[in-house]
C-alpha positions, 0 to 999 in steps of 0.5 A: 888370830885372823886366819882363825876368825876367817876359818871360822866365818868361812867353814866352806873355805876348808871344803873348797880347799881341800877339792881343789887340793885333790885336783891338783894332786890327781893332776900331778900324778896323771901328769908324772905318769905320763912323762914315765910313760914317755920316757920308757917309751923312748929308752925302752927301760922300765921306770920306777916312780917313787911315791907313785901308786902302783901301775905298769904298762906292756907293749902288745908282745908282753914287754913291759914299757914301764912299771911303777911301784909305791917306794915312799911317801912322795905323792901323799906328802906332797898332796898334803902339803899343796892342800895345806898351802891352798887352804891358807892362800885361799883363806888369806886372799877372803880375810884381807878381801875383808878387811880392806872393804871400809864399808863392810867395817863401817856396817859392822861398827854402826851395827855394834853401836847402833841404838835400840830403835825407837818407838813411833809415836803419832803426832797431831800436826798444829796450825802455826801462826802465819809470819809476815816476810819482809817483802811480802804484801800482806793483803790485810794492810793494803790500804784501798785509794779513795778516788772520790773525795779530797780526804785522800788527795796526799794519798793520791799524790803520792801514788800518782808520782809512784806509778810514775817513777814504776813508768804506768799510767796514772789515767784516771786517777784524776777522774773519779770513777766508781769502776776504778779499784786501787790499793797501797802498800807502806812500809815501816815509814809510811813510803809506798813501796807497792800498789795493785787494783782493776777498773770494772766494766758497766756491767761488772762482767770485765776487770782491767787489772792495772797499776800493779807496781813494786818498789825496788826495794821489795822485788825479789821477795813475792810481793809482785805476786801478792799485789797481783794475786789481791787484784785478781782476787778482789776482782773476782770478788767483785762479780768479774767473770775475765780479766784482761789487762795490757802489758808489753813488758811484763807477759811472762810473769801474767803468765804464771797466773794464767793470762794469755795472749787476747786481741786488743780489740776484743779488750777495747769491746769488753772495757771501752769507757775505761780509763786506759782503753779511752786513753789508748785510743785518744793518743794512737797508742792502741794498736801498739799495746799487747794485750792479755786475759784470763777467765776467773771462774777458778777465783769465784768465792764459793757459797757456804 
């Protein structure tokens, strides 16, 4: 049942079959007259070919070297034999080339199963409500440090030990400065586990982005990033037009947010009465810090 399938779905398999039965036939009968032709040549007999068509040949003086005379079906059988015999080889070889393709069979059964296809329908995308991930600074909950007043004196505390353990300075925080801007992060339990803020120049133009800290408990998870983002953005917001800030430790991940290399002395002009500047010079320290800026333009609040 196979060879029939494959004949029917490969009709020109008979066609090429059959062309290259022919072939070798006709190869055969030229290749059998020729050993005659040799062999009367040599013997200096006539040769009779048995099955062959009829054909003779003569030496120039009229003696014949060979003749041939139709005695028997021997060609015809055996051309029909050797185009048969083809047909099914070459039919064979295609229909297990066929089967043995696990591909083509794959193709075939998911193409027989396959379903109608569906019609598509547009859809209207809907806003989905923002998920807090633990970890993440949600800038809402961020609780601003009052500075200038004895009601946040635990707050303060708590943040200056915090800002200690993370190993930044804790300038100013004993100071009270309008400039000063800084920010908390609780958790479930009340623990600060993130704190981010800037100090403004006199006239507004400059922010120090400082005390962005994480708790180890939240690294990983973007809230370096969150807390970073809102300081930035608070500062823009509040009229700076460049941040700068000092880091040794922590350049790669300024540079993310655009910060590049600054001279420090160009930070020390721009935010001279700010509380690190002013701590850095006191102590020497200056010329060993790094420091970093980045224009805000891009985080302007646009007019409506």
């Amino acid at each position: 049942m196979s060879h029939v399938v494959g004949f029917l779905r490969a009709p020109g398999t008979l066609v090429g079959a059959a062309l290259l039965a022919s072939a070798f036939t006709l190869a055969t009968a030229f290749l059998v007259a020729v050993v005659a032709l040799a062999a009367s040549w040599l013997t200096g007999e006539r040769l009779a070919i048995p099955g062959a068509a009829s054909w003779s040949a003569s030496a120039p003086d009229g003696a014949p070297l060979v003749e041939a005379a139709v005695t028997g079906p021997v060609l015809p059988v055996a051309g029909l034999v050797l185009w048969a015999g083809t047909t099914v080889a070459l039919t064979r070889r295609r229909v297990s080339a066929r089967a043995s393709d696990p591909h083509r069979r794959r193709r075939r059964r998911l193409d027989h199963h396959a379903p109608p296809p569906r019609p598509i329908t547009p859809t209207i995308p809907h806003a989905s409500p923002t998920v807090q991930r633990p970890g993440r600074i949600d800038p809402v909950r961020l609780t601003p440090v009052c500075l200038r007043g004895q009601a946040d004196s635990e707050a303060l505390a708590e943040l200056r030990a915090f800002l200690t353990t993370a190993d930044l300075t804790v300038a100013g925080l004993d100071s009270p400065s309008p400039h000063l801007h800084l920010w908390v992060e609780r958790d479930a339990t009340g623990a600060i586990v993130g704190s981010t803020g800037f100090e403004l120049s006199a006239d507004g133009t400059h922010a120090l982005v400082r005390s962005v800290a994480v708790a180890p408990t939240v690294r990983t998870r973007g809230a370096g990033t969150d807390l970073a983002r809102h300081a930035l953005t608070e500062a823009a917001a509040a009229g700076a037009h460049t941040a700068w800030l000092f880091s040794r430790r922590s350049g790669p991940f300024w540079q993310k947010f655009g910060f590049a290399r600054a001279d420090r002395d160009a930070l020390a002009a721009a935010l001279p009465d700010s509380q690190q500047v002013r701590l850095f010079r006191a102590t020497g320290q200056l010329h060993r810090e790094i420091a970093w800026s980045r224009p805000l333009g891009d985080l302007h609040p646009t007019a409506p």
